[in-house]
VODREN-973297 format. One line per 10 residues: number of its first residue (from 1); their letters; for each residue x, y, z of C-alpha. Coordinates in nm, 2 decimals. Example, Ala and Ser with C-alpha at 12.3 -4.5 7.8 and 13.67 -1.06 7.14 Angstrom:
<recs>
1) as) 1.23:-0.45:0.78 | 1.37:-0.11:0.71 .
</recs>
This chain:
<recs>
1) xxxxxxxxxx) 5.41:-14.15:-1.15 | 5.62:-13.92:-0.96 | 5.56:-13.58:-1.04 | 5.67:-13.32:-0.82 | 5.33:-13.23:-0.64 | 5.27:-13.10:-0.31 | 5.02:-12.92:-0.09 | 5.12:-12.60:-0.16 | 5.16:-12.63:-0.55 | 4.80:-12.77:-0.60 .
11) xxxxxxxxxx) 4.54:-12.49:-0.64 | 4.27:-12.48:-0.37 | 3.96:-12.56:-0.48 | 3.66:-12.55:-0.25 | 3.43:-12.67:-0.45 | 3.56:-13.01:-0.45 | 3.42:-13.27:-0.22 | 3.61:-13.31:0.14 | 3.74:-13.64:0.21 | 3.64:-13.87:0.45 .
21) xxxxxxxxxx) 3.84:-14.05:0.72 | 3.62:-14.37:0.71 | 3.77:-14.54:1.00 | 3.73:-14.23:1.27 | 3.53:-14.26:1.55 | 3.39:-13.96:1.72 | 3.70:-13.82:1.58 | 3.95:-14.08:1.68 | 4.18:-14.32:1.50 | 4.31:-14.62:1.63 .
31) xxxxxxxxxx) 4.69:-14.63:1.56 | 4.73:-15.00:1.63 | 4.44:-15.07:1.33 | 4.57:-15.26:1.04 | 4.55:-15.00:0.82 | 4.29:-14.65:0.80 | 4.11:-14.58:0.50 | 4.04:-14.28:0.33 | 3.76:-14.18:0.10 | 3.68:-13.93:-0.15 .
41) xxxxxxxxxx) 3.35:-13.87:-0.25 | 3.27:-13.94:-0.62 | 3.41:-13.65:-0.85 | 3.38:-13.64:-1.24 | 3.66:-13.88:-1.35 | 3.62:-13.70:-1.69 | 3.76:-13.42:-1.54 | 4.01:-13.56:-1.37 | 4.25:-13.84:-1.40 | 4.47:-13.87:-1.10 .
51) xxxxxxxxxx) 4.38:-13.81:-0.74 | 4.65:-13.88:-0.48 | 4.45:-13.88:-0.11 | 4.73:-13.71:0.19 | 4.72:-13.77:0.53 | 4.88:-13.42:0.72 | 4.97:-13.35:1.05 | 4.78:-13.05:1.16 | 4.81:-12.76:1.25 | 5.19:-12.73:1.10 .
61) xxxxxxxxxx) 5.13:-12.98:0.83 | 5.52:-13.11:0.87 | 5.45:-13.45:0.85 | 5.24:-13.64:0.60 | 5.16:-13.97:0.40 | 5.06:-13.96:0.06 | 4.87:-14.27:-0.14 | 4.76:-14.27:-0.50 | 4.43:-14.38:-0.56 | 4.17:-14.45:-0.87 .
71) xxxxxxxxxx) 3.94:-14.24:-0.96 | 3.56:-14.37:-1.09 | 3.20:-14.20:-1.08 | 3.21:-14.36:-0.69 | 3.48:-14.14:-0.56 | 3.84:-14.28:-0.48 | 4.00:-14.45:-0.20 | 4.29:-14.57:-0.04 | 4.42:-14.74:0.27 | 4.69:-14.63:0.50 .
81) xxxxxxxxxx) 4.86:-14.91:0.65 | 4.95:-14.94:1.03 | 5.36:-14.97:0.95 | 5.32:-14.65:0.78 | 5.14:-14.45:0.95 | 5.38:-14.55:1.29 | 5.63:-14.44:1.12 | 5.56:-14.08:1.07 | 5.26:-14.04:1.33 | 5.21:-14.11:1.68 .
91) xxxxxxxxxx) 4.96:-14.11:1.94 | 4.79:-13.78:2.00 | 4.86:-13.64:1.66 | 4.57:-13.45:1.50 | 4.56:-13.50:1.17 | 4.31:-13.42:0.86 | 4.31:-13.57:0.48 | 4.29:-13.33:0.14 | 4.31:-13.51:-0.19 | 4.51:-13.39:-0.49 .
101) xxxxxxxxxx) 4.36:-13.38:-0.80 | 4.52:-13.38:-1.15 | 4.30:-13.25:-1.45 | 4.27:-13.42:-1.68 | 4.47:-13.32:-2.07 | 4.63:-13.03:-1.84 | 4.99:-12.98:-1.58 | 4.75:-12.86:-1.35 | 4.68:-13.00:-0.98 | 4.40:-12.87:-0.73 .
111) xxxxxxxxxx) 4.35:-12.94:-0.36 | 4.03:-13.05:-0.21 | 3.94:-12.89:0.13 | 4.04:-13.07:0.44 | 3.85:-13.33:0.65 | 3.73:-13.32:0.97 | 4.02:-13.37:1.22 | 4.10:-13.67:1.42 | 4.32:-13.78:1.66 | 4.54:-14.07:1.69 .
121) x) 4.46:-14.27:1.95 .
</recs>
């Protein structure tokens, strides 16, 4: 699954859930973790069936790490792993997650609103 989808071609949606960055502490990530995991609160997976979850670099969004993830009536998540995220992010990088959602029986993508933002430590 490879479509061509990106932050800025998803439609904002705000009424989506934000997601979660499940291993933050008090706002900080540790960089040399095995791997970070994202969450998405549970969303209709009637209405949607794709959600890819995107790790951005904030505040110019020029770096980022995308990772597909299911969708059931428990959310979706996915992990991040450590020689992935060293590769595009380093220590002191702010960063936030959105997910991408595709509806379902349409072309159509939306974005979720951003997380709270953390800091690679």
């Amino acid at each position: 699954m490879t479509d061509d989808i990106d932050l800025y071609t998803a439609e904002p949606d705000d009424s989506l859930p934000r997601p979660i960055l499940v291993d933050s502490t008090d706002q900080l990530i540790n960089l040399d973790a095995a791997f970070l995991r994202v969450q998405l609160p549970a969303v209709d997976p009637q209405a949607y069936d794709r959600v890819r979850l995107v790790l951005l670099a904030t505040p110019d969004a020029s770096r980022s790490l995308q990772a597909e993830a299911d969708i059931d009536t428990q959310g979706a998540q996915a992990e991040f792993y450590k020689h992935d995220l060293q590769a595009i992010f380093d220590l002191d990088d702010e960063v936030v997650a959105v997910a991408l959602l595709h509806r379902r029986g349409t072309q159509r993508w939306v974005r979720s609103p951003g997380s709270e933002t953390a800091i690679f430590c």
